[in-house]
Each structure stands twice: as structure tokens, then as C-alpha cells.
N, C-alpha and C positions, 0 to 999 in steps of 0.2 A: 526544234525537233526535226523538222525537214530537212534543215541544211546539213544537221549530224547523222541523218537515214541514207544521208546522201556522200557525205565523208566517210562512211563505212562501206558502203556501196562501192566506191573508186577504190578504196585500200585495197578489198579483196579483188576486184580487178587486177591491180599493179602486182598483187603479191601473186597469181595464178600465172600474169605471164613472165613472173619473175622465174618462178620455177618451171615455166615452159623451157624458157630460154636456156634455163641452166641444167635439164634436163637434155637437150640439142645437144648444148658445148661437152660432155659429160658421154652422151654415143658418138659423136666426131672425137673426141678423143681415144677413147673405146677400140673405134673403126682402126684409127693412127695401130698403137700400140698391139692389137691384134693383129696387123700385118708383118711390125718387127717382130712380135714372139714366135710367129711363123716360118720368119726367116730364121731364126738363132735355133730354134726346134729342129728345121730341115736337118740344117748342117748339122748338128749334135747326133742326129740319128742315121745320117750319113755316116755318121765315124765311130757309132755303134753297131753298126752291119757290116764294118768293114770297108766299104764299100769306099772307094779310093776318090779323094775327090782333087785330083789332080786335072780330072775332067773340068771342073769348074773355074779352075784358076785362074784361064785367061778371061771369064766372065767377072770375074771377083777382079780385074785389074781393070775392066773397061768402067765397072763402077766406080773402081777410085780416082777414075782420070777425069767422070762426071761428077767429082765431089764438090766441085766451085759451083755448081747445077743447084745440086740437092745441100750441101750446107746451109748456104743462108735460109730457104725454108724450113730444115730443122731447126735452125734459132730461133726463125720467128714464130713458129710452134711452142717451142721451150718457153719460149717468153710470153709469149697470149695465155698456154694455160698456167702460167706464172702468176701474171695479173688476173688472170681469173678466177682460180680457185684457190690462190695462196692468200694475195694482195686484198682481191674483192672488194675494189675501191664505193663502188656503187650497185646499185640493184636498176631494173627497171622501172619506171617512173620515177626518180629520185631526180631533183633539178641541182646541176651542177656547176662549177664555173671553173672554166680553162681558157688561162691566157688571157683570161678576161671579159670573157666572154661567158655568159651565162645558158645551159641549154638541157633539153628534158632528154633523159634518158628513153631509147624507144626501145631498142632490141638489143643485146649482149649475146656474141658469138664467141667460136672460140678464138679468131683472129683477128677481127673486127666488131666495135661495137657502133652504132647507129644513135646520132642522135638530131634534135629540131631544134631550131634556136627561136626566139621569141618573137618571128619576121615569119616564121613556118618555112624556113629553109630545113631543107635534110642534110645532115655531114654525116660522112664516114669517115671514121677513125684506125687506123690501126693498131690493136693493143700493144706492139711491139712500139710502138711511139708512146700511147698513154701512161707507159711502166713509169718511164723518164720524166712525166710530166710532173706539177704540184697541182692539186684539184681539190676546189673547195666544194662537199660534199652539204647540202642546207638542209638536206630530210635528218641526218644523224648529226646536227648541229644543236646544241642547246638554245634557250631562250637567248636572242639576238638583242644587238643593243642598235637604237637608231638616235642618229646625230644630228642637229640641224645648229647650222653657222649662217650665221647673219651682221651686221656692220651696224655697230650703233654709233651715236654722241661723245669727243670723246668727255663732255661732262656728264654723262650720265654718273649716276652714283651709286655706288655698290647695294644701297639699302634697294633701289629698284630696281637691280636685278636678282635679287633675294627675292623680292614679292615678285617677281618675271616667276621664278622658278617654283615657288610656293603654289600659285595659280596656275600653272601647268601641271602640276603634284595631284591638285584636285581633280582638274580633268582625267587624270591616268583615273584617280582611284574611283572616279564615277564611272568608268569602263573597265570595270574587271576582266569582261570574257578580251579585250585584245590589249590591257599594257597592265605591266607589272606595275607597283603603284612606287611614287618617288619618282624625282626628275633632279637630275643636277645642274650647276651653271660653271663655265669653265671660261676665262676671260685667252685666249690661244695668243693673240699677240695686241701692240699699241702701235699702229702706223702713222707717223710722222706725227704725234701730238694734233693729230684733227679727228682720229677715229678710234673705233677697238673692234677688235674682232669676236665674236661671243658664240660659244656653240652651247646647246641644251642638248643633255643627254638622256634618254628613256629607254625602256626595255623594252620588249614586245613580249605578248604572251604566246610564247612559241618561235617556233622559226620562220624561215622563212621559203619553208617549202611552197606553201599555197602563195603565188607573185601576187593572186588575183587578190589576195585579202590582205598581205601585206602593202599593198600600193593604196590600197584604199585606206587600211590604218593610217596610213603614210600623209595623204591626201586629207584628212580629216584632221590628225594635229597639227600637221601647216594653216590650217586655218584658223585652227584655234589660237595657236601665237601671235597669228597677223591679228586676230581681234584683240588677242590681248595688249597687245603691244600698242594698237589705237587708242585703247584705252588706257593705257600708263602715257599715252602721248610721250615714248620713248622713238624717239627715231633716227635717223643720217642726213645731213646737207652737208654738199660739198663745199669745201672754205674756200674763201673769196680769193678769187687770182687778179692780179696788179693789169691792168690794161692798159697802153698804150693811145690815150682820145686825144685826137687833137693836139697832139705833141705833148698830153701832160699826163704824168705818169702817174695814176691814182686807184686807189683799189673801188670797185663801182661794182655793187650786188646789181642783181636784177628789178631791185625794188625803185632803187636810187635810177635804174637809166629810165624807169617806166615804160611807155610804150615810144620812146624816140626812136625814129627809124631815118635811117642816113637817105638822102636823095641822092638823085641819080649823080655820081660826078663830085659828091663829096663823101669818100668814104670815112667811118668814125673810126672803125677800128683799122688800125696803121700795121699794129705787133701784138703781140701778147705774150705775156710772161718775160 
């Protein structure tokens, strides 16, 4: 009950300075556009009065000569409240990922928007760049799927990894409030006839807005594998490579050399492989 007093708590925060922020970008734009309508106004009512505006022309030509000045500012105008108020890729507080890089939403302007990445660095951005970008957006993401890949035997046998997967199935479903219930097993590849490669796959219940509760989801069925897994005594060893002792070329586990250890001046191992 705390922790949901407390998750409604933060939401009405993030959504207050969501519409702070967009309440800003919204009178800066305001500010913009009431200065052109004041321009296009003048003139109109210059040439409603009569009033000859031949006077202004050579003013009206020194602006067009500063249009290399003022164009690309007008674009990157156009384009900030583009991404802003058309696009509206994200809100404040929302955790995002760009480039690859994962980072919290702080403040959304209309040219720039600000964010933290998970070190508590600050970036700025500018929206004129983010238009262009792909961003994976986690607060308006559905229930998310988490993967784990791991190296087994390659004797293992399909019926134990069905019971792998069944036994992770139970664990989802004795945790309703953080994983969807069901778990799958997916064999991804067979490397050299010594291994396989095997990922289990689960839901989470939700996304993956809150990092702090997904990582500990996270953390908590990693462990649960690794117990299960001790306990199916399913596991990996590396196969045995051919060594070079003593000029005789034979394949020798660790078991087989025991604890011989070469003296000074006669080494065992010559080559390998």
C-alpha cells in the first residue's frame, strides 16, 4: 500500500511538470509568432493608410541579405515546435533510449529538451536533432519481454529443458504482481557439437519505466535459474583440447594431469592445439 501511495505520489509530480513545461514551450512560441503577426499587421496597415512604403524598402533589403542569419533559426523553430507539439515523442519523466543509451526525461522546451542518464550526467539535446532520431519510449511501452541466454551440455536433453522451463513457469506464476505467468525455452544456436546456446523467455508485469524495479525483477529470476539449474545438474564444460606433453600428443582433462606441476627447467606443456 506504501509503495502504491507512493507511485501515485511521483506520477502527479511528473504529470504537473509535464504541463509546466508544455505550458513554457506553448508562451515561447506564443511570444515567436506574436512578433511575426505584428510584422505582417504593420505592413498591411501601411498600405491601408496609404501610406507609401517605399520608405522601408531599403530596410526590407538589408533583412533579406541577413536571411543566412535568421533562416536556420527559423527552421530550427519549425522543427522544435514540430517535435513538440505534433510529434510529442515523450513527456517529462518518461525514461527513454537514444542511440542507445538509456536517459530520464527532466525538462522539454521548445528548442531544447534536457535530460539525466543513469551516471546522473545532464545532456542537452536539441529537438531539431531528436526529430531525425528513433527513441524507444518505456513509460508508453506495453508489458515487456525479458530474455536470458545461457550455454548448456551439448547432451543435454530436450525433456530437461521443458522441465527448465515448466519450473521457471511456476516461479512467474507465484509472482503475479511483477511477471506475466508462462515462460518459453528457445535452443538460438549449436556451437561446434560441444554446446547449445538456450535463452528462456518471460514477460514482466509492466514495463520498464521504473529501472529500479525492473533490475531487481531482473536480479531475482537470475537466481532463480541458477538454482534451478543446480538442481537439474544441467550445465557447461569445456571439451577437452589435444596437448602437446612431452612430445606425445594426447588429449589430458584436468582430472587425468592431477596436481603434476612441471619443475623448473622442464616445461610439460611444449604446444597446444
Amino acid at each position: 500500500m506504501k509503495e502504491s501511495v507512493i507511485q501515485i505520489y511521483r506520477e502527479r509530480r511528473v504529470l504537473f511538470n509535464s504541463l509546466r513545461d508544455l505550458s513554457q514551450s506553448v508562451g515561447a512560441l506564443n511570444r515567436i509568432l506574436l512578433v511575426f503577426c505584428f510584422i505582417v499587421t504593420s505592413v498591411i496597415a501601411l498600405a491601408i493608410f496609404g501610406i507609401s512604403l517605399s520608405g522601408i524598402v531599403p530596410y526590407a533589403g538589408l533583412l533579406g541579405s541577413l536571411s543566412f542569419i535568421f533562416g536556420p533559426s527559423a527552421n530550427i523553430t519549425f522543427q522544435g515546435a514540430l517535435f513538440t507539439f505534433v510529434m510529442h515523442t515523450f513527456d517529462v519523466g518518461d525514461l527513454v533510449c537514444i542511440d542507445g543509451t538509456t536517459y530520464k526525461v527532466l525538462k522539454v522546451k521548445l528548442l531544447m529538451t534536457k535530460f539525466i542518464n543513469m551516471d546522473g550526467q545532464l545532456l542537452y539535446i536539441p529537438n531539431s536533432i531528436l526529430i531525425g532520431k528513433p527513441i524507444i519510449n518505456y513509460r508508453r511501452s506495453p508489458d515487456q519481454w525479458e530474455g536470458i541466454t545461457f550455454q548448456v551440455d551439448f547432451n543435454t536433453s530436450e525433456t530437461q529443458l521443458r522441465e527448465l522451463a515448466r519450473r521457471i513457469e511456476e516461479f512467474t506464476k507465484s509472482k503475479p504482481r511483477e511477471w506475466m505467468p508462462g515462460c518459453s525455452v528457445s535452443v538460438i544456436s549449436i556451437n561446434d557439437m560441444t554446446g547449445m546456446t538456450v535463452c528462456l523467455g518471460m514477460t514482466h508485469k509492466g514495463n520498464w519505466q521504473d529501472c529500479g524495479r525492473r533490475w531487481t525483477r531482473r536480479t531475482e529470476i537470475y537466481f532463480e535459474v541458477q538454482r534451478t539449474l543446480q538442481d537439474m545438474k544441467i550445465k557447461y564444460t569445456l571439451p577437452a583440447r589435444p596437448i602437446l606433453l612431452n612430445g606425445t600428443l594426447g588429449n589430458f582433462s584436468p582430472e587425468k594431469l592431477g596436481d603434476r606441476k612441471s619443475s623448473e627447467g622442464d616445461p610439460i606443456f611444449q604446444s597446444s592445439i
